[in-house]
TORVEXLUM-667877 format. One record per residue (C-alpha): x, y, z; residue in one letter; residue number from 1. Coordinates in pm, whole numbers. Layout:
<atoms>
{u->X	v->Y	w->Z	mido->a	roke->NUM}
...
</atoms>
This chain:
<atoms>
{u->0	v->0	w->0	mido->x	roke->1}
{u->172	v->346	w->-80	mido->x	roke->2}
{u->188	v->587	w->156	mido->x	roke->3}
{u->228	v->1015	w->92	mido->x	roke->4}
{u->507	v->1179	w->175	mido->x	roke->5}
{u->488	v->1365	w->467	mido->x	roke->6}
{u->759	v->1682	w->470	mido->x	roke->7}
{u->851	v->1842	w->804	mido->x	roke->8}
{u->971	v->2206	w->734	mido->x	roke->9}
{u->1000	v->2536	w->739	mido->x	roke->10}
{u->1115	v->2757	w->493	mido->x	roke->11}
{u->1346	v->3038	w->679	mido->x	roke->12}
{u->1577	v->2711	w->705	mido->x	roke->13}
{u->1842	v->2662	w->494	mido->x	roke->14}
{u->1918	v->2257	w->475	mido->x	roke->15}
{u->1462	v->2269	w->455	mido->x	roke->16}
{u->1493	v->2509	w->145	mido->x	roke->17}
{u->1702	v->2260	w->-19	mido->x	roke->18}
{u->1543	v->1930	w->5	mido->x	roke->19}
{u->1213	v->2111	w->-73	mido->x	roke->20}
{u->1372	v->2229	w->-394	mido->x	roke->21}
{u->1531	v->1869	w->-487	mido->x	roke->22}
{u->1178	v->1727	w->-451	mido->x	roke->23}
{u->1008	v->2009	w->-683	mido->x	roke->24}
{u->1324	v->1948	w->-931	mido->x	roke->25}
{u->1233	v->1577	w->-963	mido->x	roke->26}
{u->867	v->1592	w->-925	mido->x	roke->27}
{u->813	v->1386	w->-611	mido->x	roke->28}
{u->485	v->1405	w->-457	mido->x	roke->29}
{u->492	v->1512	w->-128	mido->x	roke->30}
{u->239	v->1688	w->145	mido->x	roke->31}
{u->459	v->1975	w->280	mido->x	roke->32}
{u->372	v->2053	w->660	mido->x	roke->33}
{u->480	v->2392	w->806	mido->x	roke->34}
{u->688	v->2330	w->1175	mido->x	roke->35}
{u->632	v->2663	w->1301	mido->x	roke->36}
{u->984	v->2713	w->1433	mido->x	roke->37}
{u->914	v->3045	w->1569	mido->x	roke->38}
{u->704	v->2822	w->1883	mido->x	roke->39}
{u->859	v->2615	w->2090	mido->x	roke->40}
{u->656	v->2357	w->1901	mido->x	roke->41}
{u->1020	v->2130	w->1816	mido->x	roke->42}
{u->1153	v->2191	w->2169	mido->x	roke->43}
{u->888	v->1958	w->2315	mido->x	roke->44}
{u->981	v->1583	w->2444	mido->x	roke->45}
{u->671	v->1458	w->2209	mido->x	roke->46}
{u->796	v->1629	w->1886	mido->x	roke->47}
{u->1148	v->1534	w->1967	mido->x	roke->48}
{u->1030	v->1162	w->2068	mido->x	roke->49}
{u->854	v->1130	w->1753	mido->x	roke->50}
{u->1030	v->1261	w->1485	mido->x	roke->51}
{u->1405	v->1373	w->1567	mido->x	roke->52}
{u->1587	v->1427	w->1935	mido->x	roke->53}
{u->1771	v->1752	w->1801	mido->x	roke->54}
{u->1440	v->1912	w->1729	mido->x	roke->55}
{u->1569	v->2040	w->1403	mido->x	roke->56}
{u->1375	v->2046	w->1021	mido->x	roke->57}
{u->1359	v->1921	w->795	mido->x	roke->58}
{u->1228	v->1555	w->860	mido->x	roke->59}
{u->1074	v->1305	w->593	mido->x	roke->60}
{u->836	v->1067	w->723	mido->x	roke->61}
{u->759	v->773	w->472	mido->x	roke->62}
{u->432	v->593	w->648	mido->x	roke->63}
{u->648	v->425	w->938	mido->x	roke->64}
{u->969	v->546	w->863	mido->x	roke->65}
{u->1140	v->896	w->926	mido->x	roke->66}
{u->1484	v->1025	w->823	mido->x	roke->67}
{u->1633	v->1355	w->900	mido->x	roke->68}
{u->1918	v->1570	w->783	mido->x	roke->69}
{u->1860	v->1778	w->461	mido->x	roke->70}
{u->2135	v->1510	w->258	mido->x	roke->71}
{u->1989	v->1250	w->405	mido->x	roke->72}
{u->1656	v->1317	w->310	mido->x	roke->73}
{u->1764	v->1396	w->-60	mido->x	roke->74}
{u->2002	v->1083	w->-51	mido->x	roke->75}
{u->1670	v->841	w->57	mido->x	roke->76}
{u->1436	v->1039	w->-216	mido->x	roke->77}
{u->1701	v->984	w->-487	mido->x	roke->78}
{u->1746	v->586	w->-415	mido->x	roke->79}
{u->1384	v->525	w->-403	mido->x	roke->80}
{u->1284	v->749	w->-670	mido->x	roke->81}
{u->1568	v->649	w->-902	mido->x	roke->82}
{u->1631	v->1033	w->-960	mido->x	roke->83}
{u->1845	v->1164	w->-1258	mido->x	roke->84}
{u->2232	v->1080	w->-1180	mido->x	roke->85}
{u->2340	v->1396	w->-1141	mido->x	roke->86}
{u->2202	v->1497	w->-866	mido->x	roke->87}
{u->2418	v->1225	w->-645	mido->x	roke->88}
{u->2675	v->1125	w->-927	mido->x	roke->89}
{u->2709	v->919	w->-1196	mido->x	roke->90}
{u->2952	v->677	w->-1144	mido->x	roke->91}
{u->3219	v->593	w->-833	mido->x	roke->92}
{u->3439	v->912	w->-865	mido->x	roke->93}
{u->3176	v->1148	w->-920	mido->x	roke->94}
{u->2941	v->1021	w->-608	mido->x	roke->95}
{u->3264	v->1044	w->-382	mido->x	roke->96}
{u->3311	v->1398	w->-517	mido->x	roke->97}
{u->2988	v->1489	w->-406	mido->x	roke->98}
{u->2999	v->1362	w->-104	mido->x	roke->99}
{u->3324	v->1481	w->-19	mido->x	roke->100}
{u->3133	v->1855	w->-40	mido->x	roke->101}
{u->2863	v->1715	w->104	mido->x	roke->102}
{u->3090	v->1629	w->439	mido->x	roke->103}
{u->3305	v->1921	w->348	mido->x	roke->104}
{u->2991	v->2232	w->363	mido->x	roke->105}
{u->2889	v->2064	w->672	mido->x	roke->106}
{u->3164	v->2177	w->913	mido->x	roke->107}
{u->3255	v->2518	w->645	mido->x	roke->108}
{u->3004	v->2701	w->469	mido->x	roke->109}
{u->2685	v->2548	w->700	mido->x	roke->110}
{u->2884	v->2706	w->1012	mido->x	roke->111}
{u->2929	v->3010	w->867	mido->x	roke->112}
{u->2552	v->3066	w->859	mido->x	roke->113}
{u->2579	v->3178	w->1226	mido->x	roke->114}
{u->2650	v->3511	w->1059	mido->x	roke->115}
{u->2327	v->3538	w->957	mido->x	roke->116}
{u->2167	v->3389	w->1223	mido->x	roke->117}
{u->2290	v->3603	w->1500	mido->x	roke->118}
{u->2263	v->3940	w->1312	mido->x	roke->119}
{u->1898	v->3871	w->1183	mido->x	roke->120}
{u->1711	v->3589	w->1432	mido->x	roke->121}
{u->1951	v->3600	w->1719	mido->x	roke->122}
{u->1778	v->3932	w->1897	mido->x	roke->123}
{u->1437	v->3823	w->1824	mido->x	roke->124}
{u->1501	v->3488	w->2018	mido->x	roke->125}
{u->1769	v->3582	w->2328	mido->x	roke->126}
{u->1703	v->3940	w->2300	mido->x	roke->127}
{u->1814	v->4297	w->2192	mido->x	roke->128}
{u->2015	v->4345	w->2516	mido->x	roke->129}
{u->2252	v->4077	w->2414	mido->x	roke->130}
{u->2582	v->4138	w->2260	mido->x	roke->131}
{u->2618	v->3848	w->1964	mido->x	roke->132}
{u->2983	v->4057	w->1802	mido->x	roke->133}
{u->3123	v->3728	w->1906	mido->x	roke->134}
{u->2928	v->3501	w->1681	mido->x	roke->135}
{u->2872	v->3746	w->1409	mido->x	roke->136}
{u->3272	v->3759	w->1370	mido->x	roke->137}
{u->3311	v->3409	w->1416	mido->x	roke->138}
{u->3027	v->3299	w->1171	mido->x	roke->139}
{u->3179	v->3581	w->887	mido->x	roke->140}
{u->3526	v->3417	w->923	mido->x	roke->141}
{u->3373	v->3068	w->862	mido->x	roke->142}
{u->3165	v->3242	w->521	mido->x	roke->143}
{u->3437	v->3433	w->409	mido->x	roke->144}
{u->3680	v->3143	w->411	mido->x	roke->145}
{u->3461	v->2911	w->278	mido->x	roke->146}
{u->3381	v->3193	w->-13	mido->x	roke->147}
{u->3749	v->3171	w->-109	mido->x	roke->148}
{u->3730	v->2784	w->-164	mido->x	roke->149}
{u->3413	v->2797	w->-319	mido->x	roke->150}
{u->3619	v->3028	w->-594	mido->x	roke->151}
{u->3950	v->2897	w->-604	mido->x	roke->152}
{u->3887	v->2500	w->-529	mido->x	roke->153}
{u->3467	v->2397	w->-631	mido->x	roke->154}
{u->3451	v->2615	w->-866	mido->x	roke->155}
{u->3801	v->2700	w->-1048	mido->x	roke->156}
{u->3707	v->2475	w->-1364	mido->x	roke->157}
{u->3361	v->2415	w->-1381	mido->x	roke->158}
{u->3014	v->2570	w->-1392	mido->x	roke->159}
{u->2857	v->2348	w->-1098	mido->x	roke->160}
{u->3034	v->2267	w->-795	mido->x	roke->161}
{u->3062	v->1874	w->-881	mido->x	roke->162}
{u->3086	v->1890	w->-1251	mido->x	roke->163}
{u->2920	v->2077	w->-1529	mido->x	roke->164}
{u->2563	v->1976	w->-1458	mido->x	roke->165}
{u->2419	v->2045	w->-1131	mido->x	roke->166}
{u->2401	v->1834	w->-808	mido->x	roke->167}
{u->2249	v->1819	w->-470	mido->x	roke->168}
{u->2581	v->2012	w->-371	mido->x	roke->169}
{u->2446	v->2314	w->-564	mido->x	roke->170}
{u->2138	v->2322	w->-411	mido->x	roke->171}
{u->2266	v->2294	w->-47	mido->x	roke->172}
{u->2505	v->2599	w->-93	mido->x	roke->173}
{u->2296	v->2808	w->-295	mido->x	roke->174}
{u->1998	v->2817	w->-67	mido->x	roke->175}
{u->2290	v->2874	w->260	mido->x	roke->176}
{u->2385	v->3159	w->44	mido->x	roke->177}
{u->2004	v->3271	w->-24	mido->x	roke->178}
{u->1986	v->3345	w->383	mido->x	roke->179}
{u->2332	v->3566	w->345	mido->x	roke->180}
{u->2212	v->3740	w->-15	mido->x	roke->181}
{u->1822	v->3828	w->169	mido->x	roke->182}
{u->2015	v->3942	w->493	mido->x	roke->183}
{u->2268	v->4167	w->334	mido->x	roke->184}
{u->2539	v->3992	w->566	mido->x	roke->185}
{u->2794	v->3947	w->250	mido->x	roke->186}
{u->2904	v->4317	w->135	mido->x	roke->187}
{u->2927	v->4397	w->-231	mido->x	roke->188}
{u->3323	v->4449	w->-234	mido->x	roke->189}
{u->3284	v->4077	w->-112	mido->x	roke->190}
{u->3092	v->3939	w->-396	mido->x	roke->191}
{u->3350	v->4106	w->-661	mido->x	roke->192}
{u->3633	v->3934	w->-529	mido->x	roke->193}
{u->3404	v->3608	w->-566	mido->x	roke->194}
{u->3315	v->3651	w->-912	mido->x	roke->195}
{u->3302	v->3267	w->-1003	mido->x	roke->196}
{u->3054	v->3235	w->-724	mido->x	roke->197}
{u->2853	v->3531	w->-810	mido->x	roke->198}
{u->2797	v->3340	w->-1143	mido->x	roke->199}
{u->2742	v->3031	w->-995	mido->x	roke->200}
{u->2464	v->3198	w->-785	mido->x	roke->201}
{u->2290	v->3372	w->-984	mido->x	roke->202}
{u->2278	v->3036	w->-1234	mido->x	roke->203}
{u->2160	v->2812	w->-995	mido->x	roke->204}
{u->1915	v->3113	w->-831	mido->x	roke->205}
{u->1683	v->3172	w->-1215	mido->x	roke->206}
{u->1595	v->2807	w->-1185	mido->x	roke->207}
{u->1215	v->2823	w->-1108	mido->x	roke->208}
{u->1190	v->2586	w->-777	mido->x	roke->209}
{u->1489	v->2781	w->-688	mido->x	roke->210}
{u->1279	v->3097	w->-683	mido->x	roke->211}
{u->971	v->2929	w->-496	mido->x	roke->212}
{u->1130	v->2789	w->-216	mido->x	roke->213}
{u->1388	v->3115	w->-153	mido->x	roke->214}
{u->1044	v->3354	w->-206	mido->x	roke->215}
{u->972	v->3362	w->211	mido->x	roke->216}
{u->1308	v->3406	w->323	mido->x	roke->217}
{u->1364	v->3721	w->101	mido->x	roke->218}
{u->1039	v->3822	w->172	mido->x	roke->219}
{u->1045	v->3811	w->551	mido->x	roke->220}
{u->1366	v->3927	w->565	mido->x	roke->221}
{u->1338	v->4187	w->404	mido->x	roke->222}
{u->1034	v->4301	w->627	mido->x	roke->223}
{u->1291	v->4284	w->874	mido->x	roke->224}
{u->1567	v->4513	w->736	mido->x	roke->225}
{u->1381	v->4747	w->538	mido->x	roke->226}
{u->1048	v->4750	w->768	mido->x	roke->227}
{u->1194	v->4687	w->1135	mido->x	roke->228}
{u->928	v->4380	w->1167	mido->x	roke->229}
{u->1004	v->4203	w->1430	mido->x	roke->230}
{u->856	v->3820	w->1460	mido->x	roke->231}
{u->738	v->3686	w->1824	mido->x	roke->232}
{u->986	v->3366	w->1898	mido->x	roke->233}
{u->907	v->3170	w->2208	mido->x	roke->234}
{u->1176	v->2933	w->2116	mido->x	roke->235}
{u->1496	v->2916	w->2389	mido->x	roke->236}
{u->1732	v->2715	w->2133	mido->x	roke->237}
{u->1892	v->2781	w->1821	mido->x	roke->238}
{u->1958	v->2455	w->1608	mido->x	roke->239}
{u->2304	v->2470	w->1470	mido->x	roke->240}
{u->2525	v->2792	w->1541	mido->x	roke->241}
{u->2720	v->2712	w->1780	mido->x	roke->242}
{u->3114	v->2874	w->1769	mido->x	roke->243}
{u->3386	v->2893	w->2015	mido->x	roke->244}
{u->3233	v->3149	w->2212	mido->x	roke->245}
{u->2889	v->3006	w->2245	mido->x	roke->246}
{u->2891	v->2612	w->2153	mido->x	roke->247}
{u->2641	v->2325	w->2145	mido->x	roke->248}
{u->2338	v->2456	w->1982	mido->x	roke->249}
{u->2332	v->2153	w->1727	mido->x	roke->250}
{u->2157	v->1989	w->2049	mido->x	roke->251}
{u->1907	v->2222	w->2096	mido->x	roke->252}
{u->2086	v->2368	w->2415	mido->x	roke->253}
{u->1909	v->2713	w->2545	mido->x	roke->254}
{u->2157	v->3018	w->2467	mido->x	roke->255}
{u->2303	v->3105	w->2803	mido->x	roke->256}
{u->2552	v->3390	w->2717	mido->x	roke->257}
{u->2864	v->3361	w->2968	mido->x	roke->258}
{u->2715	v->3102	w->3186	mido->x	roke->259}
{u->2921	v->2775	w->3153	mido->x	roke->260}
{u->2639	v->2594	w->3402	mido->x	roke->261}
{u->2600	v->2336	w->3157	mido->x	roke->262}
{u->2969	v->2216	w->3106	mido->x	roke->263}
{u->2985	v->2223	w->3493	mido->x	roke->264}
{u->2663	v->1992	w->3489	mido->x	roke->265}
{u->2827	v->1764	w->3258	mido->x	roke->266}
{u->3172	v->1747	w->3425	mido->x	roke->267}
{u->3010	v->1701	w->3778	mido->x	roke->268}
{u->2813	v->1400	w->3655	mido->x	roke->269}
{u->3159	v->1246	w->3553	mido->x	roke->270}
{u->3316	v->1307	w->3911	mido->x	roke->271}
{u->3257	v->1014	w->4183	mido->x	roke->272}
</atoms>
């Protein structure tokens, strides 16, 4: 008996933009349920019991199965919906390519979205009171340097970052680099010395589903910039974003500026 897709998301997410967009590319037919991230709707035990402990979008559920992690979810969709081969690679060499960038955006460009996120979300959810230079600096030195290898390495002799037809790696950076472009958090004198990447961009960002599933974030954003709207969070965690200064957010733990109550926690549970 088939079952409908069922797709966990919301669309000011990055890693959700992109799945979303792979599944419009290949025509997969899928009910798409908003997770109102702005609640504290995916900090509850019964979300997190139910469909992923980190909280985090977006999350695929398949009747009784459910997978999470944007890759993942693409990865799962491609094998069962024998996708065209260039989205994951063709043969050996070109698979292992992908997935290298796959493993390499992870820890690189996906960090460097703290930029955005504490210049833009950050205030809205811990407050206006709190200083975020920290993470801002730290999340525009993880962008910027990942900006240089995007140019010089992914991109030096091709049009795609995997090869000259596009990939699930394409659509994982570009819609990272949809938050940045909608937030204003990359400066123009930036973009020039990235002109490979500006290309790349602005190729990947004319494809139609590319335009649909971006349309909120620049939207919203720019209500925020340009209007001062300011959205209601009642949210305490930030998935992801975590830097030196202010780590473990990737597990849903509640921003607690300079207190360190949580490693102590931790290290007096190890202590006999």
């Amino acid at each position: 008996m088939s079952t409908t897709l069922r797709y966990l998301h919301h669309p000011a997410s990055q890693p959700c933009r992109a799945a979303h967009q792979f599944m419009l590319e290949n025509d997969i037919p899928f009910e798409l349920e908003l997770v109102d991230i702005t609640t504290d709707i995916n900090e509850r035990p019964e979300f997190r019991d139910k469909y992923n402990p980190t909280g985090q979008v977006p999350i695929l559920v398949d009747g009784d199965f459910v997978i999470w992690e944007s890759a993942a979810i693409a990865f799962y969709l491609n094998e069962k919906f024998h996708c065209p081969d260039h989205w994951f690679g063709r043969d050996t060499r070109q698979r292992g390519h992908i997935q290298q960038f796959l493993q390499w955006y992870a820890y690189t460009l996906r960090l460097g979205g703290g930029a955005f996120h504490w210049t833009i979300f950050a205030p809205m959810i811990y407050g206006y009171d709190k200083d975020f230079s920290a993470e801002i600096k730290k999340g525009r030195y993880i962008l910027y340097e990942s900006l240089d290898l995007l140019e010089t390495y992914w991109l030096k002799d091709r049009e795609y970052l995997c090869g000259d037809e596009i990939s699930y790696a394409d659509l994982t950076a570009h819609q990272d680099l949809v938050s940045h472009d909608a937030g204003k958090i990359i400066p123009d004198e930036v973009w020039k010395k990235h002109p490979k990447v500006r290309a790349w961009f602005d190729t990947v960002a004319a494809r139609p589903h590319a335009k649909t599933v971006s349309a909120w974030q620049y939207e919203n954003v720019g209500k925020i910039l340009n209007d001062g709207v300011k959205f209601e969070f009642r949210r305490k965690t930030a998935v992801l974003k975590g830097t030196e200064v202010h780590s473990g957010h990737n597990h849903g733990i509640t921003y607690a500026g300079q207190d360190d109550s949580y490693l102590k926690e931790k290290s007096a549970r190890g202590t006999t």
